[in-house]
PDB file of N, CA, C and O in Angstrom:
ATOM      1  N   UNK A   1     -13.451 -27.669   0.442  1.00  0.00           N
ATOM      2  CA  UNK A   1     -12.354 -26.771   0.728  1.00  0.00           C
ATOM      3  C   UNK A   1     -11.916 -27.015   2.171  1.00  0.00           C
ATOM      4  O   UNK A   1     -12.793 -27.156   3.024  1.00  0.00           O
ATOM      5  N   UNK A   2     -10.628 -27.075   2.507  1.00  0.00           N
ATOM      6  CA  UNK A   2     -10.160 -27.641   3.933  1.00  0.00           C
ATOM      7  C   UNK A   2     -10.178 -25.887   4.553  1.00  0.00           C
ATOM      8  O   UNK A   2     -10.231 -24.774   4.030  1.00  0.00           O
ATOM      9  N   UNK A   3     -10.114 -26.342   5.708  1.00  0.00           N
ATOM     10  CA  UNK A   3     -10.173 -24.993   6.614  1.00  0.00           C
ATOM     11  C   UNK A   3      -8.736 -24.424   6.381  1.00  0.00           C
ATOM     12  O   UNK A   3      -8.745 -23.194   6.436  1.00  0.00           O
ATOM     13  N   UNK A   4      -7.556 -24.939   6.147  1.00  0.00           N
ATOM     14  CA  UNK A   4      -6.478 -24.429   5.921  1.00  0.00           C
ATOM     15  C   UNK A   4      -6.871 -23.393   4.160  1.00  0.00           C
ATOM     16  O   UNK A   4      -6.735 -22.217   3.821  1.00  0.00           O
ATOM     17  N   UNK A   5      -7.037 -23.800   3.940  1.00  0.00           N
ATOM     18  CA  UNK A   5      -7.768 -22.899   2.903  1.00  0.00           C
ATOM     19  C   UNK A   5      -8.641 -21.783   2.315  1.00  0.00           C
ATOM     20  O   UNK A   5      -8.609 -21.000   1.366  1.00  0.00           O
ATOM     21  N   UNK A   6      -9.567 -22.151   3.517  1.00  0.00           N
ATOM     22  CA  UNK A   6     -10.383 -21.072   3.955  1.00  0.00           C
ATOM     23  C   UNK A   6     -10.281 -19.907   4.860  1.00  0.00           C
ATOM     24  O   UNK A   6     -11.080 -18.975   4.953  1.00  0.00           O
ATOM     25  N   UNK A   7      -8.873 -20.147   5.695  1.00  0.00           N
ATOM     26  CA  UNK A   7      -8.012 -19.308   6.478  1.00  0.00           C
ATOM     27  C   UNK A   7      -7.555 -18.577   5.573  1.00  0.00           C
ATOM     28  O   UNK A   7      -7.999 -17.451   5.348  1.00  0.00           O
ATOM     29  N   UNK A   8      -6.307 -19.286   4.728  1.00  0.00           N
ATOM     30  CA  UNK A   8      -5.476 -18.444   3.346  1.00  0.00           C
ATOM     31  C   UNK A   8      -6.621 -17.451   2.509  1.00  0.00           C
ATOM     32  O   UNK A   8      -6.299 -16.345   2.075  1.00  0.00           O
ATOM     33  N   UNK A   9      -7.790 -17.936   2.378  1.00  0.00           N
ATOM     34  CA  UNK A   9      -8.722 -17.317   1.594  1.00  0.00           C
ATOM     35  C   UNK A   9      -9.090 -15.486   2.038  1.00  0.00           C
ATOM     36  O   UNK A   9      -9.036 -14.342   1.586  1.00  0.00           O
ATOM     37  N   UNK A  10      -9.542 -16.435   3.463  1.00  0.00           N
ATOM     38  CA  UNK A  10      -9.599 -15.028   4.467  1.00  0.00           C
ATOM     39  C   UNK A  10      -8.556 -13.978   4.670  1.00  0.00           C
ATOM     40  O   UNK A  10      -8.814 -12.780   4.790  1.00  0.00           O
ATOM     41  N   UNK A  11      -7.289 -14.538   4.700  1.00  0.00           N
ATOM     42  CA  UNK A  11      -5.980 -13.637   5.096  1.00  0.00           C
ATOM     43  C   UNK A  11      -5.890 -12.811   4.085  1.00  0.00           C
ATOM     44  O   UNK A  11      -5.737 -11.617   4.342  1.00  0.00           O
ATOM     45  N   UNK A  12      -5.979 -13.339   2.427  1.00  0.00           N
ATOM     46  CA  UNK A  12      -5.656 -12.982   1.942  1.00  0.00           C
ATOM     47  C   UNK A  12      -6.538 -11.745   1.062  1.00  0.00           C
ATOM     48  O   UNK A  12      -6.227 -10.709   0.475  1.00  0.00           O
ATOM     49  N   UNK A  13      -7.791 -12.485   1.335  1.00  0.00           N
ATOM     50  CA  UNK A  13      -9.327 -11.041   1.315  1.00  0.00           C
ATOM     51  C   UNK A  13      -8.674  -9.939   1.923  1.00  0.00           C
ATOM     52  O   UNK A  13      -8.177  -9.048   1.235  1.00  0.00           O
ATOM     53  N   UNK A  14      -8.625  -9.931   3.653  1.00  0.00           N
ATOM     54  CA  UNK A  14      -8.280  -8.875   4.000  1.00  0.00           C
ATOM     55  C   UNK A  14      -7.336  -7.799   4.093  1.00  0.00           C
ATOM     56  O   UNK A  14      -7.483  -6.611   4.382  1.00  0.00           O
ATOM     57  N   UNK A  15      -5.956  -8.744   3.666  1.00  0.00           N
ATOM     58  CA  UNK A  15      -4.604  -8.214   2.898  1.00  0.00           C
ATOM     59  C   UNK A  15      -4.916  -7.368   1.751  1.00  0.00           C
ATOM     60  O   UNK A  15      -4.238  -6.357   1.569  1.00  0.00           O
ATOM     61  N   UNK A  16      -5.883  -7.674   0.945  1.00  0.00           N
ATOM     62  CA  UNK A  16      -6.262  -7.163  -0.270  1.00  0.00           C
ATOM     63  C   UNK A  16      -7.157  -5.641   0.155  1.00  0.00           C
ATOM     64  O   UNK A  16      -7.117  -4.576  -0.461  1.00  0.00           O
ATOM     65  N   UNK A  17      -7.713  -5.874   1.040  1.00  0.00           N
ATOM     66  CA  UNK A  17      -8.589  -4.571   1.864  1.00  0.00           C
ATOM     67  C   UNK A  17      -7.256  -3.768   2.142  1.00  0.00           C
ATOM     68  O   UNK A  17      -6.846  -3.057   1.223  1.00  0.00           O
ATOM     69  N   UNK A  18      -6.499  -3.817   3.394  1.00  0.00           N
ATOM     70  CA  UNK A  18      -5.578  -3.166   3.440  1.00  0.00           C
ATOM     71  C   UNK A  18      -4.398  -2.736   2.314  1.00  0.00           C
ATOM     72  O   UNK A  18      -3.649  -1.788   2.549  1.00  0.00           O
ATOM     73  N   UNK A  19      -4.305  -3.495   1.106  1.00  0.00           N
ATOM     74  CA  UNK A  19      -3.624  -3.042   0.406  1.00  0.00           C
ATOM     75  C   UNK A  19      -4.347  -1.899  -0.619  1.00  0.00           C
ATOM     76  O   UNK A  19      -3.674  -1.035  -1.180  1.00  0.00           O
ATOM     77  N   UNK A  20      -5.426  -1.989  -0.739  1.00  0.00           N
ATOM     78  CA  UNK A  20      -6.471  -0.999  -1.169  1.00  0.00           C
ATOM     79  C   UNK A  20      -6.353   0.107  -0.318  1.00  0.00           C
ATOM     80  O   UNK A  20      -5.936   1.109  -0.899  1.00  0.00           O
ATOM     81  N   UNK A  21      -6.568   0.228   0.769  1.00  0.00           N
ATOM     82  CA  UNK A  21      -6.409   1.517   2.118  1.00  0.00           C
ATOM     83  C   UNK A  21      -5.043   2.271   1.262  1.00  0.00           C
ATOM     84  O   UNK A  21      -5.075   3.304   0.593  1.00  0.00           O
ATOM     85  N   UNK A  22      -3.747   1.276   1.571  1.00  0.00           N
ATOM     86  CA  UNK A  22      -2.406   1.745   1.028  1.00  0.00           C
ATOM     87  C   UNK A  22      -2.292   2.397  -0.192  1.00  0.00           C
ATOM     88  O   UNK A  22      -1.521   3.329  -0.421  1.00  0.00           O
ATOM     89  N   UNK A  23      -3.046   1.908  -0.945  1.00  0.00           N
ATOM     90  CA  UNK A  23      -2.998   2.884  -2.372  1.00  0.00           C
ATOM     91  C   UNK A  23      -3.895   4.361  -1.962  1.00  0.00           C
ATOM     92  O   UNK A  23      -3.417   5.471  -2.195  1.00  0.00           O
ATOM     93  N   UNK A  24      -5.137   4.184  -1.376  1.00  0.00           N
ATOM     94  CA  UNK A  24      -5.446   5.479  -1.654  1.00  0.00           C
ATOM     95  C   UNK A  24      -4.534   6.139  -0.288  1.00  0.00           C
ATOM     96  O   UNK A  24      -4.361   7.349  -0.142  1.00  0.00           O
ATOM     97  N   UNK A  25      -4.018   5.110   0.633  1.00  0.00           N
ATOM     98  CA  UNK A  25      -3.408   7.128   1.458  1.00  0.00           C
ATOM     99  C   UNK A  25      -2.261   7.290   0.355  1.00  0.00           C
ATOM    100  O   UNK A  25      -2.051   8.494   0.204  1.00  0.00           O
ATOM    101  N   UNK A  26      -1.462   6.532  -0.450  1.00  0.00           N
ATOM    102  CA  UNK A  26      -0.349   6.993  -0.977  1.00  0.00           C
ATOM    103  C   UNK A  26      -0.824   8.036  -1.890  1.00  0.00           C
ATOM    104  O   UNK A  26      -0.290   9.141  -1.981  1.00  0.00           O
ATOM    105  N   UNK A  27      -2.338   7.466  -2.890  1.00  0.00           N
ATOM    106  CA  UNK A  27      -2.854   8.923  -3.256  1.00  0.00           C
ATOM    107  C   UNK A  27      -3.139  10.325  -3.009  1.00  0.00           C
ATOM    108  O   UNK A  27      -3.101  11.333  -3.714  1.00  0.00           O
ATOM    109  N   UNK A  28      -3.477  10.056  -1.634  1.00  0.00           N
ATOM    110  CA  UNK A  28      -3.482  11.837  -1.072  1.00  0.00           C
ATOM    111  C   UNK A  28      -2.317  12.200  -0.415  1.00  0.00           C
ATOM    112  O   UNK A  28      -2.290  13.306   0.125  1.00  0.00           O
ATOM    113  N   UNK A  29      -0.947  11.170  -0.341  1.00  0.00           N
ATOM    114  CA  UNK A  29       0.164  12.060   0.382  1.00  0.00           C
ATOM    115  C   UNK A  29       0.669  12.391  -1.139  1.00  0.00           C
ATOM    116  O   UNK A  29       1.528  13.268  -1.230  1.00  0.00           O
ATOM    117  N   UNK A  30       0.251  11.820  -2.237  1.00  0.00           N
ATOM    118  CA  UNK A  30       0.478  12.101  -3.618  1.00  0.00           C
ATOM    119  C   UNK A  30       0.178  13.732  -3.985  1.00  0.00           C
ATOM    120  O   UNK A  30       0.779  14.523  -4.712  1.00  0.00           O
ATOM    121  N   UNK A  31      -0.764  13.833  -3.327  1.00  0.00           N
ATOM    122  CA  UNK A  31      -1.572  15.177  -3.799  1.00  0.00           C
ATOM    123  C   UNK A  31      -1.363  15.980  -3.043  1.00  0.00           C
ATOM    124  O   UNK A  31      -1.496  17.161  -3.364  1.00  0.00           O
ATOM    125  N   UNK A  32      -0.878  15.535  -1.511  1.00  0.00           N
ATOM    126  CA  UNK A  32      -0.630  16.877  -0.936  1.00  0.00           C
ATOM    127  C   UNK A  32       1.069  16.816  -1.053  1.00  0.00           C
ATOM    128  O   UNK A  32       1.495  17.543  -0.156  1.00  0.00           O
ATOM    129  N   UNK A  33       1.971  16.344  -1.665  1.00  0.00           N
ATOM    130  CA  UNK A  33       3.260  16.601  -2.291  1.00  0.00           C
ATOM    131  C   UNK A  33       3.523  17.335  -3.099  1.00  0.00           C
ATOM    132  O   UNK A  33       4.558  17.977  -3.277  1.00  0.00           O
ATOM    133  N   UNK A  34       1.924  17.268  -4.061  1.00  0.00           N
ATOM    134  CA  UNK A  34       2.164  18.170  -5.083  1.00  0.00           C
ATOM    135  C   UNK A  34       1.670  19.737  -4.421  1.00  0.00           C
ATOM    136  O   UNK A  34       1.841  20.769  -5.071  1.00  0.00           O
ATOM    137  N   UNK A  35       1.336  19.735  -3.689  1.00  0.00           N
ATOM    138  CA  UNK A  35       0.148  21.274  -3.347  1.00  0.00           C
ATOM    139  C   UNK A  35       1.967  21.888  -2.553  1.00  0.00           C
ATOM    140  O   UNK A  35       2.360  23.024  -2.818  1.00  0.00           O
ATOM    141  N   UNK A  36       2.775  20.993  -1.695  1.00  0.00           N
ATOM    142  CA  UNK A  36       3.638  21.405  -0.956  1.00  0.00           C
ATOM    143  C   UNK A  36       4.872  21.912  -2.054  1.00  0.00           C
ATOM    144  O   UNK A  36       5.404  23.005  -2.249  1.00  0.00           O
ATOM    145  N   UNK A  37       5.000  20.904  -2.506  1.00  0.00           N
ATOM    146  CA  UNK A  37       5.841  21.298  -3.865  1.00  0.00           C
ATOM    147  C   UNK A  37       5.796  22.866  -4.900  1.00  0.00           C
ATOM    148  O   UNK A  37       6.681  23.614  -5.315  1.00  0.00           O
ATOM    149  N   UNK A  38       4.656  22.854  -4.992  1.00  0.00           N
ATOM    150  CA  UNK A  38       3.542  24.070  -5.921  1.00  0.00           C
ATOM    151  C   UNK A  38       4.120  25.557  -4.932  1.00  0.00           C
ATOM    152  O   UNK A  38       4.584  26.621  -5.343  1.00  0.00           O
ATOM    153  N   UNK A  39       3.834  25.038  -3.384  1.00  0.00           N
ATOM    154  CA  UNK A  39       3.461  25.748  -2.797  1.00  0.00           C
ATOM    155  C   UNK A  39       5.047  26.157  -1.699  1.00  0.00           C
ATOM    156  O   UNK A  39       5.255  26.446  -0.521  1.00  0.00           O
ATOM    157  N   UNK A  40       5.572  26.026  -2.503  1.00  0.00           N
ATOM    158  CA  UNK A  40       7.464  26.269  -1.496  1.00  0.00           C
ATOM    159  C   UNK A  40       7.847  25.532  -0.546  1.00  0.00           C
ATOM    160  O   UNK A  40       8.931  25.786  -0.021  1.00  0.00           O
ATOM    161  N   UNK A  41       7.368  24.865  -0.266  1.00  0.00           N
ATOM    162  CA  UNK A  41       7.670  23.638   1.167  1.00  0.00           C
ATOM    163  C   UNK A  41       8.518  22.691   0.791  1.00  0.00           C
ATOM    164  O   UNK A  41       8.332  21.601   1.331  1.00  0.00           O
ATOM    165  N   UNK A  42       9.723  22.797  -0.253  1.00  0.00           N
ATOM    166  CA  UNK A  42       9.912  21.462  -0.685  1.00  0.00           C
ATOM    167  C   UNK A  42      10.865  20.555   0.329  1.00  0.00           C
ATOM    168  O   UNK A  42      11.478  19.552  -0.036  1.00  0.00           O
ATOM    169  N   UNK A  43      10.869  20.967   1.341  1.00  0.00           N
ATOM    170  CA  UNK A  43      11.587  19.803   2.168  1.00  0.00           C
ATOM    171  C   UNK A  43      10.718  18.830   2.680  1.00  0.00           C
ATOM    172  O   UNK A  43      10.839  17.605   2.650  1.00  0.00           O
ATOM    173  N   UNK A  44       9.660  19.655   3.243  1.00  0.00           N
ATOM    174  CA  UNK A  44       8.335  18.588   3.310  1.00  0.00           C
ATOM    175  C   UNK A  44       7.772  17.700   2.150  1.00  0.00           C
ATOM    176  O   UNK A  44       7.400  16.535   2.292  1.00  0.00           O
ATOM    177  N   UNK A  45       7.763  18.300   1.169  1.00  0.00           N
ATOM    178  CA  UNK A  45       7.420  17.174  -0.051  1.00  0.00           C
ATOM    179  C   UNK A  45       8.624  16.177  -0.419  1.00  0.00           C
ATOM    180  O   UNK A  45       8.376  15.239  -1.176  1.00  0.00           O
ATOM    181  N   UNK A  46       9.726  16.323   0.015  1.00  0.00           N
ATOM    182  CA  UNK A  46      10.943  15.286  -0.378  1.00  0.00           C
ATOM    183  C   UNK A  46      10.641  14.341   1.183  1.00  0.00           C
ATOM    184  O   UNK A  46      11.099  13.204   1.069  1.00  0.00           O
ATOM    185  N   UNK A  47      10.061  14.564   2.392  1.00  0.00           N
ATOM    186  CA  UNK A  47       9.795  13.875   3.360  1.00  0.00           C
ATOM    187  C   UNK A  47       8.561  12.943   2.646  1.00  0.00           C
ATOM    188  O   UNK A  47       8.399  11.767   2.970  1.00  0.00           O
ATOM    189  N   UNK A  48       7.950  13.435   1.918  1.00  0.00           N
ATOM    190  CA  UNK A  48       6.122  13.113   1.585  1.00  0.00           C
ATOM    191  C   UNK A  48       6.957  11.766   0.223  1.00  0.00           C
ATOM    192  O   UNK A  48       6.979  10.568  -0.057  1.00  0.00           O
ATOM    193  N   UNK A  49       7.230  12.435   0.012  1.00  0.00           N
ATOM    194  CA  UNK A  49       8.120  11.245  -1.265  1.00  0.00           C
ATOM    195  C   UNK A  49       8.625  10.179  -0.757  1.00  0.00           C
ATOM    196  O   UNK A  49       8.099   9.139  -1.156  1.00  0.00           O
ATOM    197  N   UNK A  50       9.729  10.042   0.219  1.00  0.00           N
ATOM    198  CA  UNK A  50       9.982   9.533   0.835  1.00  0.00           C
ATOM    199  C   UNK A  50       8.935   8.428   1.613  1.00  0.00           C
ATOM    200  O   UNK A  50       9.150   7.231   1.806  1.00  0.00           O
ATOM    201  N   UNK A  51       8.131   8.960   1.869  1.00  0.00           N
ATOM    202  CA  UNK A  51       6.985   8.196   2.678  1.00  0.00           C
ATOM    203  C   UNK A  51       6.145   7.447   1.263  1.00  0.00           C
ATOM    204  O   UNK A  51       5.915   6.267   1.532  1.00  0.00           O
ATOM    205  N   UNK A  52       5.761   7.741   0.190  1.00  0.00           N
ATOM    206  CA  UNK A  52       5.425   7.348  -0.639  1.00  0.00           C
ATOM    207  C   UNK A  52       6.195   6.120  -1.132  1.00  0.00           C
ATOM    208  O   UNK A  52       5.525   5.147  -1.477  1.00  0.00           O
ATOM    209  N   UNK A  53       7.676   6.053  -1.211  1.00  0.00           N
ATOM    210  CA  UNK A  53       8.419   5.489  -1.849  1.00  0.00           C
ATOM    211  C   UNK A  53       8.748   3.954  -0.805  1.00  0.00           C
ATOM    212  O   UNK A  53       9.379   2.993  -1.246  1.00  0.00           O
ATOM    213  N   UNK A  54       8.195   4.019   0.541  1.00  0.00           N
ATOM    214  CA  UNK A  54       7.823   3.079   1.337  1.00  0.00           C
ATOM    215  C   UNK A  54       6.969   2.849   1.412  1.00  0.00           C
ATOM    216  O   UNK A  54       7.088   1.641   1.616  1.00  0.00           O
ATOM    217  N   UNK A  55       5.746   3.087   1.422  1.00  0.00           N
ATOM    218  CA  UNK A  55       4.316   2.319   0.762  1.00  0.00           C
ATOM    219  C   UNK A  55       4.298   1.795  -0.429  1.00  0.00           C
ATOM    220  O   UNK A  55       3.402   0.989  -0.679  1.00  0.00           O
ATOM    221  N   UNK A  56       5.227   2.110  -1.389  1.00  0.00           N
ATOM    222  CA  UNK A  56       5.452   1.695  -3.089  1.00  0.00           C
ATOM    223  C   UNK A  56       6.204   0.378  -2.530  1.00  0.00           C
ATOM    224  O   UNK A  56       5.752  -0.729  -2.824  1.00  0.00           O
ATOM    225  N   UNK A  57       7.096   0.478  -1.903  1.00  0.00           N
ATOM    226  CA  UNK A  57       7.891  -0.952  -1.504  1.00  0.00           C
ATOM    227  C   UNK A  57       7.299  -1.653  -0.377  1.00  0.00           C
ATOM    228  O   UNK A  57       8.333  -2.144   0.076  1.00  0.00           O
ATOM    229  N   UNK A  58       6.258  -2.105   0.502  1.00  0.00           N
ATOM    230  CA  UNK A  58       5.354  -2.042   1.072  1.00  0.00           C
ATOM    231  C   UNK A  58       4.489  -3.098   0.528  1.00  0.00           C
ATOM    232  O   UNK A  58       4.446  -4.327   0.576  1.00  0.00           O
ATOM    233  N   UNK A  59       3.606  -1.845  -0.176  1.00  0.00           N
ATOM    234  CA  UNK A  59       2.708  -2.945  -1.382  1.00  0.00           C
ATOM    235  C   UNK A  59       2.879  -4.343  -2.170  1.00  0.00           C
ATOM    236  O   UNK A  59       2.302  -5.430  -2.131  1.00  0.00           O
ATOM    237  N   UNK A  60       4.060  -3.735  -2.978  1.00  0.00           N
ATOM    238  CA  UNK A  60       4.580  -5.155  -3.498  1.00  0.00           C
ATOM    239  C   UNK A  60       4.781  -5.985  -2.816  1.00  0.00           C
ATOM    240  O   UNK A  60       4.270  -6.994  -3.302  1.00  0.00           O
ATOM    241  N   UNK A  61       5.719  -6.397  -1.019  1.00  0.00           N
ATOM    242  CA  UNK A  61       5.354  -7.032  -0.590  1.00  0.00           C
ATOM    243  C   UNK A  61       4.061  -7.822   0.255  1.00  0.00           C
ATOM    244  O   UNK A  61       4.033  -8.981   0.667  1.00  0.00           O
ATOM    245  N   UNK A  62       2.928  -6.669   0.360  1.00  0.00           N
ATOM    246  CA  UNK A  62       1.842  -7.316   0.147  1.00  0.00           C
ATOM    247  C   UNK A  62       1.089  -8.335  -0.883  1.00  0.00           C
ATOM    248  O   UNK A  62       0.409  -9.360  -0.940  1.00  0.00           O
ATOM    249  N   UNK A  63       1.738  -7.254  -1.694  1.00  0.00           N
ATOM    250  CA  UNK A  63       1.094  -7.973  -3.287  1.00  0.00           C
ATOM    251  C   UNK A  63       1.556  -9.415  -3.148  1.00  0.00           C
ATOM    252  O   UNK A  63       0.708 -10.281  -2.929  1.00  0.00           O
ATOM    253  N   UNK A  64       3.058  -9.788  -3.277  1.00  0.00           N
ATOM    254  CA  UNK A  64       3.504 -11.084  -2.949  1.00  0.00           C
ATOM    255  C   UNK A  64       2.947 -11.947  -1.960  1.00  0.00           C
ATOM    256  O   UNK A  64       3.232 -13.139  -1.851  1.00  0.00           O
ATOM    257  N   UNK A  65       2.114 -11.292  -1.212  1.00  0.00           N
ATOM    258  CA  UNK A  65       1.620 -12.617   0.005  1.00  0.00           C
ATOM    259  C   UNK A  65       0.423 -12.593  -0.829  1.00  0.00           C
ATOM    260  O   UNK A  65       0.100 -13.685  -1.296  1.00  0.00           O
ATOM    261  N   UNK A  66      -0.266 -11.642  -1.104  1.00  0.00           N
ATOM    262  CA  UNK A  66      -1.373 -12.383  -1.516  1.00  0.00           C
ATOM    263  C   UNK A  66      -1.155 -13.443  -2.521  1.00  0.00           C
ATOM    264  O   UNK A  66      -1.847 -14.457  -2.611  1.00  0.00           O
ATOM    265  N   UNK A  67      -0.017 -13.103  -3.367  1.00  0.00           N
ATOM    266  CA  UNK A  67      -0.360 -14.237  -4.169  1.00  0.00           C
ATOM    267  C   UNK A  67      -0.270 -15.304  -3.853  1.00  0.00           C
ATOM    268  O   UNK A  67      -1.052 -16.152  -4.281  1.00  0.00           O
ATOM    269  N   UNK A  68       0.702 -15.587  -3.015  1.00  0.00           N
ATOM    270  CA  UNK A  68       1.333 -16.758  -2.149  1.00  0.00           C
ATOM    271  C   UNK A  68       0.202 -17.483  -1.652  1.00  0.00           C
ATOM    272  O   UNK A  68      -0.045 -18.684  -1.750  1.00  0.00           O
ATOM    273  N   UNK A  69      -0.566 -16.393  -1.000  1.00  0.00           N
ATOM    274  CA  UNK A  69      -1.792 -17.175  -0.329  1.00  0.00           C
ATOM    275  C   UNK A  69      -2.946 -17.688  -1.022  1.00  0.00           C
ATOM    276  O   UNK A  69      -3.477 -18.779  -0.811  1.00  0.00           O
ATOM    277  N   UNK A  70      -3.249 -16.932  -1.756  1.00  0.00           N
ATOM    278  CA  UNK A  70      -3.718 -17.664  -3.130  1.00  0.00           C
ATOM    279  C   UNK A  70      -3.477 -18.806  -4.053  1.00  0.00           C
ATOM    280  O   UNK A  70      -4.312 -19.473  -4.663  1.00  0.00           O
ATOM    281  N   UNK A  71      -2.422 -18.889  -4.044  1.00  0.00           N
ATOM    282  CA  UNK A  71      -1.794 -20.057  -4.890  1.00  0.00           C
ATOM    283  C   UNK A  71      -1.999 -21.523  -4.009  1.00  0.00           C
ATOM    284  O   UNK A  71      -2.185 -22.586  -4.601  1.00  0.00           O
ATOM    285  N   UNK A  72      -1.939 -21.424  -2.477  1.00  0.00           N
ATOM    286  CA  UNK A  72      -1.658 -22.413  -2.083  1.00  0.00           C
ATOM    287  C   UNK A  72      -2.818 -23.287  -1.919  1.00  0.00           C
ATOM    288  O   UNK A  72      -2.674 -24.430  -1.487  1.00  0.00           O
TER     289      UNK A  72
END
């Protein structure tokens, strides 16, 4: 395996760590959207959505490097 490879390997391990992090905070701004929502705050939960809906678009471009980096 060439070291250019073993770099991509690495980048793309730890891309995969951080894209893991990204799912679970989107899970608990998930859950506290719903408690704000439940709970009369809904301008704050359309902010919390909002923030969700950029980690959702976010990801995928993570997702795309990893594969990228993978593939090569």
């Amino acid at each position: 395996m060439t070291h250019h490879s073993e770099a991509n390997i690495a980048v793309a391990d730890a891309l995969t760590l951080l894209l893991h992090n990204q799912h679970a905070i989107c899970a608990a701004i998930e859950e506290i959207t719903q408690w704000l929502s439940e709970n009369g705050s809904g301008n704050f939960a359309d902010n919390a959505k909002a923030a969700m809906d950029t980690l959702d678009a976010n990801a995928q471009g993570i997702t795309n490097a990893i594969m990228r980096l993978r593939h090569k």
